[in-house]
LOPALUM-51466 format. One record per residue (C-alpha): residue number from 1; chain; x, y, z. Coordinates in steps of 0.02 Angstrom, whole numbers, plus 32768, in hexadecimal, padded with zeros to 4 digits. Layout:
% LOPALUM-51466
num:cadena:xx:yy:zz
NUM:A:X:Y:Z .
...
END
This chain:
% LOPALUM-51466
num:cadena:xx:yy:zz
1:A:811A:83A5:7B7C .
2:A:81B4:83CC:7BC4 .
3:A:8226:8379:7C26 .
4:A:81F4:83E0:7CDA .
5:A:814C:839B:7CD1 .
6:A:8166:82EC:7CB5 .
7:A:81FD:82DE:7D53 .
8:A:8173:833A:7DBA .
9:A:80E9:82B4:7D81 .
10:A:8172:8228:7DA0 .
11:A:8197:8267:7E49 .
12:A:80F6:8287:7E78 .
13:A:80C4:81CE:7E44 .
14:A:8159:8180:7EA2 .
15:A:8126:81E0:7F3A .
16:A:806C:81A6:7F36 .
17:A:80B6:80DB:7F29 .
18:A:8137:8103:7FC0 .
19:A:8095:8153:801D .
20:A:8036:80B4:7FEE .
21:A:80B8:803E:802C .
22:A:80B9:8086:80CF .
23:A:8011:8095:80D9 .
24:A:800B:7FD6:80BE .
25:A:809F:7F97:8124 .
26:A:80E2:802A:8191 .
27:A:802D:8019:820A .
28:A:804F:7F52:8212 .
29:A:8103:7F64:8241 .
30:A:80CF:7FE8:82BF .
31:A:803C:7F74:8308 .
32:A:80C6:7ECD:832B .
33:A:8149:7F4B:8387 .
34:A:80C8:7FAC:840B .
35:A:8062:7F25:8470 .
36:A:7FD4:7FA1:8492 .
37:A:7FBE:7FC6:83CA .
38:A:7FDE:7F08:83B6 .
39:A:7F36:7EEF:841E .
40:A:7ECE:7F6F:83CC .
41:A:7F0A:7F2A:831F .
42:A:7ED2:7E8B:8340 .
43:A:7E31:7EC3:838F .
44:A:7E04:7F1D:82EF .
45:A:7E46:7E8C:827B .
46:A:7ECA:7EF7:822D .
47:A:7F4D:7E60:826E .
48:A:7F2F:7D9B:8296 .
49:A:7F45:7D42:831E .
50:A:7F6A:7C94:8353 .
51:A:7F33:7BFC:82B8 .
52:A:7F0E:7C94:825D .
53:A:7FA4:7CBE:8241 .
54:A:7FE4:7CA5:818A .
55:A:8069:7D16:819C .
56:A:80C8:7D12:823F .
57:A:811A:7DC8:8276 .
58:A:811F:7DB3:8340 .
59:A:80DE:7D55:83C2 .
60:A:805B:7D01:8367 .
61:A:802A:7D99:831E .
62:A:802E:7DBD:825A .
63:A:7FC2:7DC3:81C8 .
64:A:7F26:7D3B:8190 .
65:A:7EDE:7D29:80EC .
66:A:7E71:7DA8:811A .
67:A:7F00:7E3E:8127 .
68:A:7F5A:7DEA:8092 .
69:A:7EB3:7DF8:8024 .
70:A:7EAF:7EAB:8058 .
71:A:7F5B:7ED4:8033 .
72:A:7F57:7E89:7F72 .
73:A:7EC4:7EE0:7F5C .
74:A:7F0F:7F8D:7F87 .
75:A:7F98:7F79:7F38 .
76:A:7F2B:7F46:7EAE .
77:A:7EE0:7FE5:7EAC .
78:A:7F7A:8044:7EBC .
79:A:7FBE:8004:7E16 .
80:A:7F08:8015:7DB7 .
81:A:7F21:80D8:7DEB .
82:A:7FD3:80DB:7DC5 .
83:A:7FA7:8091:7D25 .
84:A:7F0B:8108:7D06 .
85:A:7F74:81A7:7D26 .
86:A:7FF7:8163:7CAE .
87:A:7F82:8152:7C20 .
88:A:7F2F:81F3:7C43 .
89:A:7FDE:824B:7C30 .
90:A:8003:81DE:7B92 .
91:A:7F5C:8210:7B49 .
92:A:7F65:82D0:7B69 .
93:A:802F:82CE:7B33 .
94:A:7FF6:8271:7A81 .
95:A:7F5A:830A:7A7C .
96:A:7FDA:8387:7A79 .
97:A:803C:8340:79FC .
END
């Protein structure tokens, strides 16, 4: 395997987690700065608001245990795949051999 190919699959799985973390916090950071997204956000549950709140951003408006359950288990996912695709590469590299 050379060298080339495992930068490209580093890069490529650094760029998936930065995708994934703003996925998970850039749309919540978004939703506390512009009142109208604020609303819809907390219309659809996507942010809490009032005793809800767990984790405070703005104005009574953050995340519950409900958004924080979500988030763990995304990011849960995102490391089983990382993991997956790692083992898949280790397992084809150790083939070639």
């Amino acid at each position: 395997m050379s060298s080339s190919t495992t930068n490209e699959d580093d890069i490529t799985q650094l760029l998936l987690i930065v995708m994934g973390g703003i996925a998970l916090g850039g749309g919540s950071i978004v939703g506390v700065l512009f009142s109208p997204i604020r609303a819809w956000m907390i219309e659809y549950h996507l942010l809490a608001h009032g005793d809800e709140v767990v984790l405070p951003f703005v104005d009574d408006v953050g995340f519950g245990w409900l958004q924080i359950i979500v988030l763990i288990g995304l990011l849960i996912a995102l490391i089983a795949i990382t993991v997956s695709w790692r083992r898949r590469r280790a397992a084809r590299w150790y083939r070639r051999r």
